[in-house]
Structure formats: C-alpha cells, structure tokens
C-alpha positions as CSV (number, residue, x, y, z in Angstrom):
1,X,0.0,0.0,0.0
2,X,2.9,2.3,0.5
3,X,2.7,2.7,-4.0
4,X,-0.7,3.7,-3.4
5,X,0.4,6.6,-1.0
6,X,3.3,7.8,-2.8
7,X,1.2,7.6,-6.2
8,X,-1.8,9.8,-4.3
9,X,1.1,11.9,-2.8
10,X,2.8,12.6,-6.0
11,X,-0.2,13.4,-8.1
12,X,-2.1,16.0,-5.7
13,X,0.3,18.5,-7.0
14,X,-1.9,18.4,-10.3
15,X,-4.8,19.0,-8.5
16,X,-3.9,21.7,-6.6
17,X,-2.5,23.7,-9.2
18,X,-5.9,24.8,-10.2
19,X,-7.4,26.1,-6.8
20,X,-9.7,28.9,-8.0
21,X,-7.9,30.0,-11.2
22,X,-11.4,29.5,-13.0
23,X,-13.9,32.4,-13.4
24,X,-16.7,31.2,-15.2
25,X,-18.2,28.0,-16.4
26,X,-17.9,25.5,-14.2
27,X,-19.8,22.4,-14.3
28,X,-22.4,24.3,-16.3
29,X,-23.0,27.6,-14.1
30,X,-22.6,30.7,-16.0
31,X,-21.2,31.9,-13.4
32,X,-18.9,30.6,-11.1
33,X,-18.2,33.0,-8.6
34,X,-22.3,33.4,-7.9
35,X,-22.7,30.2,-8.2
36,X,-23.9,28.4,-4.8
37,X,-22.3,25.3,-3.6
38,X,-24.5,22.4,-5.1
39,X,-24.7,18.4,-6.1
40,X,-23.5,17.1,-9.6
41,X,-24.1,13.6,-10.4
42,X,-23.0,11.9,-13.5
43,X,-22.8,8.6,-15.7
44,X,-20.4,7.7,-18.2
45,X,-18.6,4.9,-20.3
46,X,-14.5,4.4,-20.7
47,X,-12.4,2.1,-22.3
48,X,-8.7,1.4,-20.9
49,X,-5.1,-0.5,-22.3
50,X,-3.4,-2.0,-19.3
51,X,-0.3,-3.7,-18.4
52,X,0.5,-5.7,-15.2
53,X,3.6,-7.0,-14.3
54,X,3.0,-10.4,-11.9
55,X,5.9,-11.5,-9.9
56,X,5.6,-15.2,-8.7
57,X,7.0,-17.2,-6.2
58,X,6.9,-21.6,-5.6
59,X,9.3,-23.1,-3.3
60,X,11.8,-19.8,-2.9
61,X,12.1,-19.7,-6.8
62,X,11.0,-16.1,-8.3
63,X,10.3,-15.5,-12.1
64,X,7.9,-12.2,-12.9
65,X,6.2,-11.9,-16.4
66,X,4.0,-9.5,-18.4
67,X,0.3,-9.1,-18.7
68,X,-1.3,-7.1,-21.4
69,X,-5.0,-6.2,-22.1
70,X,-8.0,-3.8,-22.4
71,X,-11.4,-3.1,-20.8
72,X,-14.5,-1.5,-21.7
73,X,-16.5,-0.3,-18.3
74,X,-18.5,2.1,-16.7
75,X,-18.7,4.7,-14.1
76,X,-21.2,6.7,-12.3
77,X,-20.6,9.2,-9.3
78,X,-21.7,12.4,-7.2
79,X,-19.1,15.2,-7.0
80,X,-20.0,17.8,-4.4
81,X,-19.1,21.3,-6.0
82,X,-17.7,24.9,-4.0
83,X,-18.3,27.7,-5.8
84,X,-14.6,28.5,-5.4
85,X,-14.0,25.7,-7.9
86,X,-13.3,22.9,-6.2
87,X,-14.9,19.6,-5.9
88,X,-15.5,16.8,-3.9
89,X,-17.1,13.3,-4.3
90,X,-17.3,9.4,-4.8
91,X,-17.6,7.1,-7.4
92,X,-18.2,3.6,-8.7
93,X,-16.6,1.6,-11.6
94,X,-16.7,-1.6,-13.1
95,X,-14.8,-2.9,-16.3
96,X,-14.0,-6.1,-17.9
97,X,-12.2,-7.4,-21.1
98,X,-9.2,-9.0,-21.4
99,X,-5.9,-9.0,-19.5
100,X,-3.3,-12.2,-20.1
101,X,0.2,-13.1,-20.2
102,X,2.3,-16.5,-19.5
103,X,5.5,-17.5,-17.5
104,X,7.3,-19.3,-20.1
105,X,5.9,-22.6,-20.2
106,X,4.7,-23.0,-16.3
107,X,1.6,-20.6,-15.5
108,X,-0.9,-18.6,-17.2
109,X,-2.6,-15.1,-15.3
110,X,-5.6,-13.8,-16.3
111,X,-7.2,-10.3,-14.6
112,X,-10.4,-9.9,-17.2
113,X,-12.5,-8.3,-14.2
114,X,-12.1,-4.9,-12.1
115,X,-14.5,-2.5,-10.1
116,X,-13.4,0.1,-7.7
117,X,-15.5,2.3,-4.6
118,X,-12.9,5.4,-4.8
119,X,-13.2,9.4,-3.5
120,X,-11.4,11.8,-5.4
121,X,-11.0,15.4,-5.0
122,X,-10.0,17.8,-8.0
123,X,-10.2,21.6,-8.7
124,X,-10.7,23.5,-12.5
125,X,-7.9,24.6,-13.9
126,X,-9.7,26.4,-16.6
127,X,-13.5,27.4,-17.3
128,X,-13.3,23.9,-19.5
129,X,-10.5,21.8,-17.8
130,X,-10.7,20.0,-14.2
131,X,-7.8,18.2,-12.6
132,X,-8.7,15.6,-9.5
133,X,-7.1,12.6,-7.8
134,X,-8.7,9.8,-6.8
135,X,-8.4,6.4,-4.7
136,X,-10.0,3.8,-2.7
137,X,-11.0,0.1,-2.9
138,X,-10.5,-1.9,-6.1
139,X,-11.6,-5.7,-6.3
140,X,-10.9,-7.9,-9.4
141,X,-11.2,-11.6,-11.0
142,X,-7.9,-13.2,-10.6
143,X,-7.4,-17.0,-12.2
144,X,-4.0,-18.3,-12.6
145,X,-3.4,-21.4,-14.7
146,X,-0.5,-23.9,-13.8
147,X,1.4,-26.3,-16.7
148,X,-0.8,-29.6,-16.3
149,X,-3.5,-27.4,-17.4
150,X,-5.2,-26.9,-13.6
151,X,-6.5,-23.4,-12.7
152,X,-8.0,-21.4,-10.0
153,X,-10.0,-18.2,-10.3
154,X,-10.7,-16.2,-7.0
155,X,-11.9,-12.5,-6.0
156,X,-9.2,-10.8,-4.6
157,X,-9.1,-7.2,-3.3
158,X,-6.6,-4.4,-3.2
159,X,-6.5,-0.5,-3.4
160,X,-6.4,2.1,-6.3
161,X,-4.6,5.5,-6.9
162,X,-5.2,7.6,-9.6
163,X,-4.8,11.1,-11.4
164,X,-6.8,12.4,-14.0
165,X,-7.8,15.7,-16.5
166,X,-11.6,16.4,-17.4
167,X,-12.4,18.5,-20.3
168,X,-16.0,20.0,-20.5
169,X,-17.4,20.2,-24.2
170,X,-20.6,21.4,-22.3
171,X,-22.7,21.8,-18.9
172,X,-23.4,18.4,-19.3
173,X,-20.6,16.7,-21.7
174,X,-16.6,16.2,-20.5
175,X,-14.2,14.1,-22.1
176,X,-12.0,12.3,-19.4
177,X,-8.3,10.9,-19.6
178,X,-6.6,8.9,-16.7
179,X,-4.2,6.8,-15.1
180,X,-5.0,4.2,-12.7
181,X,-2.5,1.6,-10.5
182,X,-4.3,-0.8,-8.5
183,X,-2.2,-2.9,-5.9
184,X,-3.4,-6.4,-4.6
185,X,-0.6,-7.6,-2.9
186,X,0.6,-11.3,-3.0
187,X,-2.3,-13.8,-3.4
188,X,-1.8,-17.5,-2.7
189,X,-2.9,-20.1,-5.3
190,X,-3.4,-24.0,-3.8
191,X,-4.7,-25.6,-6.9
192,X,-7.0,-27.8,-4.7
193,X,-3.8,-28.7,-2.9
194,X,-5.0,-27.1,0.4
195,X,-1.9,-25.4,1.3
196,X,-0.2,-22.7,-1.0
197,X,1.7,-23.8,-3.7
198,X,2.6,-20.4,-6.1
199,X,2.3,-16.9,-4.3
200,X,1.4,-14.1,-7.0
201,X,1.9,-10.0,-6.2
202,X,-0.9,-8.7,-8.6
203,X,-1.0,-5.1,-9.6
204,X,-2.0,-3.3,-12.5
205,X,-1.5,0.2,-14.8
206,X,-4.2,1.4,-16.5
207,X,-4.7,4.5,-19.1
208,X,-8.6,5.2,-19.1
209,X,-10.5,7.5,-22.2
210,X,-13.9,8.4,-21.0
211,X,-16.9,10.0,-21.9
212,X,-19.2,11.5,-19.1
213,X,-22.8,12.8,-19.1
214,X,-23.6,15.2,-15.8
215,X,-26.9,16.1,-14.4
C-alpha cells in the first residue's frame, strides 16, 4: 500500500494547481463566482489499455512476467461542487475485457474483471478543464493457470490511486483521460492442494479514455 500513497502523494500536485484560477463556467453555471455550492451527479462509459507485471513465487524460486490487455467499463458518481471551484465526491466503476500473459511454459494469469469504490478530489484549472485525484477500494477476478492445465479463479481485493484531466465540451458533456495503479498484494494459489503452492503479487497500470454525461 505504500505505491498507493506515494502515487496519491505525488499526483495532488496536479490537482492543486488549479485552486480557484477559473472564473466562469464550471460544471455548467454561467457563473462561477455566484454560483452556490451544489450536487452534480454523472454517468459515463471508458475504455482502458493495461499492463500488469505479476511477480511469482513456488518453493523460494522467483520469475515475474508481463500481462497485457484492455477493458470497456463504466462509471457513475456524485461530486460535491464549491463555488470556489473545487470539488469533492465518490464514485463507482466496473470494467472487464481481457488481460493475459504467460510465464514461459509453467503458469498462465488472467485479470479480465475490475471494479473500484474510490473518492477523489480535484479543482478547474480552466473554465473547460478539471484536474482531480482519486483512490479507494479496487476488487478484481484473478485466475492463474498452472502447466498440467489446472486453474484457479478467486476474487481478490486491493486498493487504487489515480490522477486524471476532465475537459468539458458542455454543462453536461466532458471528455475524461486517466491513469490508474491498482495494488493487490501477494495472493496464494493452492490448486485444490490445500496449502499454497505459487504466491502471485498482482498489480496493475491502467490508461482510461472516457466520456461523461452530468446532471
């Protein structure tokens, strides 16, 4: 978990650049300095290329490999706005596709599912462009795949840091791009052995285009 801190630590920078350089526009009000403080909710639709790099372990021998993929998900959320241009807020996401990759001849990983609970806190930078972080709880579909053709598949559950950049086309359209790292630590696979047999670190990077619809 310490990646996840030093990722959130790293990006706020971006978000605070912003602060309340923005005058006008924001999430749809003509005016930003009148505006009120006030609720926007919003739906929307992403797709994402990832990599993952798994590091394995079996009986004190380490080999690591490479995973490579992409998702089409979903997101929906409730930012609580400031008239000084800031925002606050939660959000949900779920995405699945494909995610894959083989060590040598031995084991197979597969990560096809991912959904996230995160809160993420961001400020405009511009009457049409918002900067935010975001991070909180990230679960996924793990199934590993040994070399007699034996697999297991098995929720397992991690965190999730990321930055990201809104552009607003409208009140109610923005365009969003993002990076994502998810951490799940080291998950044990038995192979209906009862006791561990390989131990997999799981973690994921994830480059998100989005489209969002507020209301």
């Amino acid at each position: 978990m310490k990646r996840l801190r030093r990722l959130l630590l790293a990006a706020s920078s971006l978000a605070l650049l912003g602060g309340t350089a923005a005058a006008a526009d924001f999430y749809g009000q003509p005016d930003m300095v009148a505006a009120a403080d006030r609720l926007a909710c919003y739906v929307g639709a992403f797709g994402e290329g990832i990599v993952s790099h798994p590091e394995a372990y079996f009986n004190n021998v380490f080999g690591d490999y490479d995973m490579f993929g992409g998702r089409i998900g979903g997101t929906v959320g409730c930012d609580y706005v400031f008239a000084s241009g800031w925002f606050v807020g939660a959000e949900g996401t779920a995405a699945y596709g494909w995610l894959d990759g083989n060590l040598g001849n031995t084991m197979k990983g597969e990560l096809p599912f991912e959904g996230t609970v995160r809160a993420r806190i961001g400020a405009m930078m511009s009457p049409e462009v918002a900067a935010y972080i975001a991070g909180g709880f990230a679960a996924a579909d793990w199934k590993l795949t040994n070399d007699v053709g034996r697999s297991q598949s098995m929720w397992i559950v991690g965190g999730q840091a990321a930055v990201g950049l809104e552009y607003h086309f409208s009140a109610n359209v923005r365009a969003r791009l993002e990076y994502a790292y998810s951490y799940y630590g080291r998950e044990n696979s038995t192979f209906g052995a009862g006791i561990p047999l390989i131990k997999t670190e799981v973690s994921s990077h994830a480059l998100r285009l989005g489209l969002l619809y507020g209301f």
